[in-house]
N, C-alpha and C positions, 0 to 999 in steps of 0.2 A: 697465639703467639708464644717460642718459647723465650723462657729467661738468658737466653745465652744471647739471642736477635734481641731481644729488650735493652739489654746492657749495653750488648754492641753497639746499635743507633744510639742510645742512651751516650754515650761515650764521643760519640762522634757531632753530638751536638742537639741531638732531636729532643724534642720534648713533649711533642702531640700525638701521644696515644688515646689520643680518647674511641670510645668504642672498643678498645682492644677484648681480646677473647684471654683471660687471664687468671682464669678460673682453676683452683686445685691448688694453685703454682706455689712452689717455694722463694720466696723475695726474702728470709730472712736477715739481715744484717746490711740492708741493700743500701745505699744512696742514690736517691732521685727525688732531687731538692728541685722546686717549682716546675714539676712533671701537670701536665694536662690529662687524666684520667679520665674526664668527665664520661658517663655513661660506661664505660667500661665493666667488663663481667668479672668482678673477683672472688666471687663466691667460695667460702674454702680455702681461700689463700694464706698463706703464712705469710704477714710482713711485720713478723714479730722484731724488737730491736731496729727495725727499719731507720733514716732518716728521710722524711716525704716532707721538708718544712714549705711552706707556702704552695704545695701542688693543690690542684684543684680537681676533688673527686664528687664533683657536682653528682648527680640521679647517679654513681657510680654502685652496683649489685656488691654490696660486702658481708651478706649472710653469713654467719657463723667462721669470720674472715679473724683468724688470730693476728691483732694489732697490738699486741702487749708490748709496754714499754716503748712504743712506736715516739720516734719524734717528728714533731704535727703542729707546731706551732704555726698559727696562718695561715690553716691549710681551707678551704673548700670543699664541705663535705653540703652542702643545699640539697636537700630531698635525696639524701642517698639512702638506701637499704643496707640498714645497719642490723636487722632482728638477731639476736644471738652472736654477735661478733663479742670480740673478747679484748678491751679495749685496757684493761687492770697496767696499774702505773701506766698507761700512758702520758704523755705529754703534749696536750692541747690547748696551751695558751693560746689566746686570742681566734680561735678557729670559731668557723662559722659554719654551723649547723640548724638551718630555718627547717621546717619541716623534717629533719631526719628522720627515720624509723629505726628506733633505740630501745624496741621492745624485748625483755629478756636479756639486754645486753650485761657485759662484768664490766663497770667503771669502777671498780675499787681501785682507791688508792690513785685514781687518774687525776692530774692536773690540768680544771678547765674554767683557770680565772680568767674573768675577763672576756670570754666565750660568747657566743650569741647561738643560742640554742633556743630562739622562737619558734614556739609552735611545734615542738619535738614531740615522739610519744616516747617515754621513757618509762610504759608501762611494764610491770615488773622488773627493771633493770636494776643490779646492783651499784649502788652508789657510796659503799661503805667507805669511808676515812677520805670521799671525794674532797679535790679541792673546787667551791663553785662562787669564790668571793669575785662580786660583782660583775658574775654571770647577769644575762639576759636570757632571763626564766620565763618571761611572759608567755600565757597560752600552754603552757608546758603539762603534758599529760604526765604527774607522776601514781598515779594510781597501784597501790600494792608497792612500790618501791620502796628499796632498801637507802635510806640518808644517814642512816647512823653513824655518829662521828664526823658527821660531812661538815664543811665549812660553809658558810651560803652569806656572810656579813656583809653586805652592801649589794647583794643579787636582787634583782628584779623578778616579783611574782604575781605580775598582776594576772587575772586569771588563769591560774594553774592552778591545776585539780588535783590534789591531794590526797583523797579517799582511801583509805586503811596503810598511807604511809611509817615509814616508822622513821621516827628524827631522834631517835633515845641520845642520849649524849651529843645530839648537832649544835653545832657554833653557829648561832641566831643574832648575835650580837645586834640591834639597832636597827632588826629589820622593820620592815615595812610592809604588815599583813592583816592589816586593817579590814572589818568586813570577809574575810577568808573563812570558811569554809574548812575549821578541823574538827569536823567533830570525829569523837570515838582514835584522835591521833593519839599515837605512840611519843610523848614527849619527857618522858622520863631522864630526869638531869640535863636537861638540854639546857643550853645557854641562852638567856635571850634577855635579859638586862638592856636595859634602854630601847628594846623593843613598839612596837606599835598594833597592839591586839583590838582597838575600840571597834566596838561591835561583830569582834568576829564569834565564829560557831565554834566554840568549845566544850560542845555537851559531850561529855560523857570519856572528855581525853584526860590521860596518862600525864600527869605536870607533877608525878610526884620526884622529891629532891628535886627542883627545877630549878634553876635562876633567874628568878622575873625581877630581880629587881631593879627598880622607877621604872618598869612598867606600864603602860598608857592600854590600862582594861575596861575603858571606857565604856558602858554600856555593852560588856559582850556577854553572851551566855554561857557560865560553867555548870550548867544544870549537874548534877550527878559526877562531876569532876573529883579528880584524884588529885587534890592538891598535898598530900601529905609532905610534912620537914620540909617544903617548896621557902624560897627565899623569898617574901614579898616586897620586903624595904622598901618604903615609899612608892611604895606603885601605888597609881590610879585606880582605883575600883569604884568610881564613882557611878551609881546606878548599875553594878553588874550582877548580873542572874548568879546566886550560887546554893537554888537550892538544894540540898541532899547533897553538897560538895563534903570529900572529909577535907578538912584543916590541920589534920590530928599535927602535932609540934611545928605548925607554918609558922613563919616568924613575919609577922604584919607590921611590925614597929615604923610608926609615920604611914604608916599605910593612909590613903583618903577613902574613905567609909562609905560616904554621904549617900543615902538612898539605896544603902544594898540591902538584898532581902536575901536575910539565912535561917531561911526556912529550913529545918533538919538538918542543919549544919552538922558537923562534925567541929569540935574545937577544943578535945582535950589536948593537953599541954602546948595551945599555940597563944605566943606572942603577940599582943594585941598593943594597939596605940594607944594613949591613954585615954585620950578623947571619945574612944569606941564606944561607951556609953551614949552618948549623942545621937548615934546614929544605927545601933542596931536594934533590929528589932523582928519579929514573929518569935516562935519558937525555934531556942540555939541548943543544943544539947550537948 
């Protein structure tokens, strides 16, 4: 189909393209506000600047499909082929994305709170400065992706894979990652204050300058962890693995101690509670 017959029926009232053959096409700066795309081939397309708000691009082919800056708000994108589209500022409030294939994709900078992107692969995609507050992250393959600077404060992660992600400066605020799976994460300055880490895998991750504080570290493993100048303020560490962790200037002040083993600690110049006595013990260095 070309773009001039799109527009035209487009204009004339139609709105069922689904299946269309749309592939290459230039759709730049278009309007096609609650368009039926589903299955459609846009492989290659430019609908960069676009408005497509509430259209539905269910199983829609959108491979290396430049949607920069697109407005998508509510839109339907269910198991579409998304690998290598170029999604950067975009604008994807409340859209729905269950299965998409988001591998390789640019979502910098894109706005997608509120979103339901179960079960997505969003392996290697970039997600720099993403907005993903109280996103539905569930099931979510982020493996090797880029978060950093992303927002994710009230997002849903229940089993979402994380594996050599990088969250460096992410806004974690109050999340809920209990039992998860970071080890070896990039969390370098990241925010997560009022957070929920009890028994998660932290061996061997980046929390140096972090913000945990009142943190809930409940029973979780920082074996070999980089907590360095990390903000602990009252966080929980009650029973948590921190052997061979460095501390070096962490400031633990009110921190809860009870039953943690720092074994080869690192702990020069960090801030301790006063009560620390109480409850540490192996060898701290």
């Amino acid at each position: 189909m070309k773009v001039r017959e799109l527009l035209r029926l487009y204009e004339q009232g139609n709105r069922d393209f689904s299946g269309a053959d749309l592939s290459g096409v230039d759709l730049r700066g278009v309007t096609l506000i609650g368009v039926n795309l589903t299955g459609a081939n846009l492989r290659g397309a430019d609908l960069s600047r676009g408005f497509l708000t509430k259209s539905d691009l269910s199983g829609a082919q959108l491979n290396w499909a430049n949607l920069s800056f697109v407005k998508m708000s509510e839109a339907k994108l269910v198991e579409a082929e998304l690998t290598k589209a170029n999604f950067s500022g975009a604008f994807l409030v409340k859209s729905k994305l269950p299965g998409a294939k988001l591998s390789g994709a640019n979502l910098s900078g894109a706005n997608l709170r509120r979103a339901n992107l179960w079960g997505a692969n969003l392996c290697g995609a970039n997600l720099h400065r993403s907005n993903l507050r109280d996103a539905n992250l569930s099931g979510v393959n982020f493996n090797w992706a880029n978060l950093s600077e992303a927002r994710l404060s009230g997002a849903k992660l229940y089993g979402a894979s994380l594996n050599g992600v990088n969250l460096s400066r992410a806004f974690l605020k109050g999340l809920d990652l209990g039992g998860v799976d970071l080890e070896g994460v990039n969390l370098k300055e990241a925010r997560l204050s009022g957070a929920n880490l009890e028994g998660a895998n932290l061996i061997a991750a980046n929390l140096s300058e972090a913000n945990l504080q009142q943190v809930n570290l409940k029973g979780a493993d920082l074996t070999a962890a980089n907590l360095a100048r990390a903000s602990l303020e009252q966080a929980n560490l009650t029973w948590t693995i921190l052997r061979r962790a460095d501390l070096t200037g962490a400031n633990l002040s009110e921190a809860r101690l009870n039953g943690v083993d720092l074994e080869g600690i690192q702990l020069r110049g960090a801030i301790l509670p006063k009560s620390s006595d109480r409850f540490l013990y192996s060898t701290a260095v």
